[in-house]
N, C-alpha and C positions, 0 to 999 in steps of 0.2 A: 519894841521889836527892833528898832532901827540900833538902838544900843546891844542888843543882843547879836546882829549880823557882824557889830563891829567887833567885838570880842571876839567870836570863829575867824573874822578874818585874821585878827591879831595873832590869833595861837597856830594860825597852818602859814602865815607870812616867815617864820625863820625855819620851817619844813621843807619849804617850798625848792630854796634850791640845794640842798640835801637829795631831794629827789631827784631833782635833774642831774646831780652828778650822775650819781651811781647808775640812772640810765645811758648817757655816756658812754662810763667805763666801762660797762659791761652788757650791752645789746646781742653779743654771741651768747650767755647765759640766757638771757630771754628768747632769743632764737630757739634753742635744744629744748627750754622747759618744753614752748609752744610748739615744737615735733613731736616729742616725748607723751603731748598731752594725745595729739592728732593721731598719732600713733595707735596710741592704746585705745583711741577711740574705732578706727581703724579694722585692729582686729578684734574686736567686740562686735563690730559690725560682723565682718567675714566669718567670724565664729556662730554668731547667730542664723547666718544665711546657710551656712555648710549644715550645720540643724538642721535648718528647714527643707534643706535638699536631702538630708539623708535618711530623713523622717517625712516623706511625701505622705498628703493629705489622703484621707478615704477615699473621696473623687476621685483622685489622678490615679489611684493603684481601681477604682472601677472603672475608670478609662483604659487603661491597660490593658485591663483582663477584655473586654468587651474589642480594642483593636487587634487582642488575639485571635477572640472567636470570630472576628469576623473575615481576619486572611487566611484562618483554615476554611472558614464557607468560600471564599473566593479562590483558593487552589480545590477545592472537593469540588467545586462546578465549573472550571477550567477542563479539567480533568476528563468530568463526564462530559462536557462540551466535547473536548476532543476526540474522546470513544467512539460517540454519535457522530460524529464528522467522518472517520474512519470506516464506522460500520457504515454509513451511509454510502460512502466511494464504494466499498465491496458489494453491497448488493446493485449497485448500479454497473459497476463492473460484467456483477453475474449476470443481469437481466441482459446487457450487452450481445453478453457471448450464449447465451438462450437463445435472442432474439436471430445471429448470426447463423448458429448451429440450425433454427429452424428454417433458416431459408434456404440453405446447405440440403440440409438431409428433409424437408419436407416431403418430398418427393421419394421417399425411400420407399414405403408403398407401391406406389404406381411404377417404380420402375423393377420392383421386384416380380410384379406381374406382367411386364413387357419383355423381361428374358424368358419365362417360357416362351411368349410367340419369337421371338430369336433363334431359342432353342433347335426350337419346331422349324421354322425356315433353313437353318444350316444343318440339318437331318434331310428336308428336302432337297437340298443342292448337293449333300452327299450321295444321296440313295442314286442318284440321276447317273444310267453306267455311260459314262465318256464316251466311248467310242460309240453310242447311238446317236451323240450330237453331231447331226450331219447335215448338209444342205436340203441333201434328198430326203430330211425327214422334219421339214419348218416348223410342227406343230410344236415336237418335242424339243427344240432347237429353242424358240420362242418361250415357250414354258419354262427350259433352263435359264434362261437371260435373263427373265423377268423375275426368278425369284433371284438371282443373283446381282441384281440392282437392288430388289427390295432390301436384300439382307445387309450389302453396304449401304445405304440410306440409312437404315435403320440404325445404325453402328454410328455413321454422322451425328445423328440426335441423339445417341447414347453419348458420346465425346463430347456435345456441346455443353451438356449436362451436366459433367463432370463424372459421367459411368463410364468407366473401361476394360475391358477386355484384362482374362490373365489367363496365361497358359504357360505354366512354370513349368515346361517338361525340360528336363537336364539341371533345374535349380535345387537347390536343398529343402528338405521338407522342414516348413512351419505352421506350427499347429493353430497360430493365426489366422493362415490365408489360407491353409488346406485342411482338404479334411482325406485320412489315408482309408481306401478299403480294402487294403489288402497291402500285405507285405511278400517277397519273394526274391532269391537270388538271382542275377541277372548278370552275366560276363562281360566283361569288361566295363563295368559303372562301379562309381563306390557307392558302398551302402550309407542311406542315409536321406540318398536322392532320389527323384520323383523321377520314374522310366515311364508311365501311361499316366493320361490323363482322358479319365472317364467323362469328363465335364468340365466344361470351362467356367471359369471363375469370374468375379465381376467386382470390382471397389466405385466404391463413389467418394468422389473429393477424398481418396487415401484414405477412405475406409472401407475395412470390407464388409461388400452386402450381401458373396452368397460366395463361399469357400469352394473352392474346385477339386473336385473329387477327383483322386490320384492311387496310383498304384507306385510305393514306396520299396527301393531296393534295400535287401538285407545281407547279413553275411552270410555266405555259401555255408 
């Protein structure tokens, strides 16, 4: 064996620095090969991986699909979230203005049955002929007065209410607030407007709650 080692060394001993030159003189050629090899290693690499990017596995195209359907569920219940949030303000809205209107006009009833006795008291204060209101006659004097407080009282608690008085005589007829029973020429008015009023009229909070019966000027 030991004879056999000395022989190999023999025959690579006058190789030896033949080698070494040529590394030497030329280390840039060994440089470019070892780019050249790095290189191409390089884009083998980057070629396989653009592959694999551009051939994505079963998985990631079921991933996909599954992060689709699932930001169309999340914009479809956004969505109806927001409708319900919407409709929700509008019926609270409504119930609001329900709740407001009922405290408003609750009362519309009971105050519809308080203009007739209104009615009826300022029929009494008319009917009553003036010139018998006299000292010399206290009873009828007294009688007058009293119903002529009651009927301002009563007119008090109508205004507090929010009921009020309309006597649109000289204004233009609207078939909102009046109601016409009769039409007839009348000198010097324009036709159009209200010369009698049969009945006085009543609004609550600016609404009306019983039209004032009117005699409406026409043309001659």
């Amino acid at each position: 064996m030991a004879a056999v080692a000395q022989c190999v060394r023999g025959a690579l001993r006058p190789r030896l620095p033949l080698l070494s030159v040529a590394l030497r003189t030329s280390p840039r050629l060994l440089c470019a090969a070892t780019q050249q090899k790095n290189t191409g290693q390089n884009l083998e690499e980057d070629q396989s991986q653009n592959e694999q990017k551009v051939e994505p596995s079963s998985a990631e195209k079921l991933l996909a699909e599954e992060k689709t359907k699932l930001e169309e569920q999340l914009k479809e219940v956004t969505d109806k979230y927001k409708r319900a949030l919407a409709d929700a303000e509008n019926i609270r809205q409504r119930s609001q203005k329900l709740v407001e209107e009922a405290k408003l006009y609750g009362i519309q009833s009971f105050c519809k049955d308080l203009l007739e006795v209104a009615d009826i008291l300022e029929k009494a204060t008319e009917s009553v002929p003036k010139e018998e209101i006299k000292d010399d006659n206290p009873h009828l004097k007294s009688l007058y007065e009293g119903l002529v407080m009651t009927e301002v009282q009563i007119q008090k608690v109508f205004k507090k209410h929010g009921l009020l008085r309309v006597n649109p005589v000289g204004a233009k007829f609207d078939p909102y607030e009046h109601e016409a029973l009769f039409h007839a020429p009348v000198e010097g008015q324009e036709p159009g407007t209200i010369a009698l009023v049969s009945k006085i009229g009543y609004k609550l909070h600016g609404r009306t709650l019983r039209p004032a019966l009117v005699g409406v000027v026409k043309d001659a």
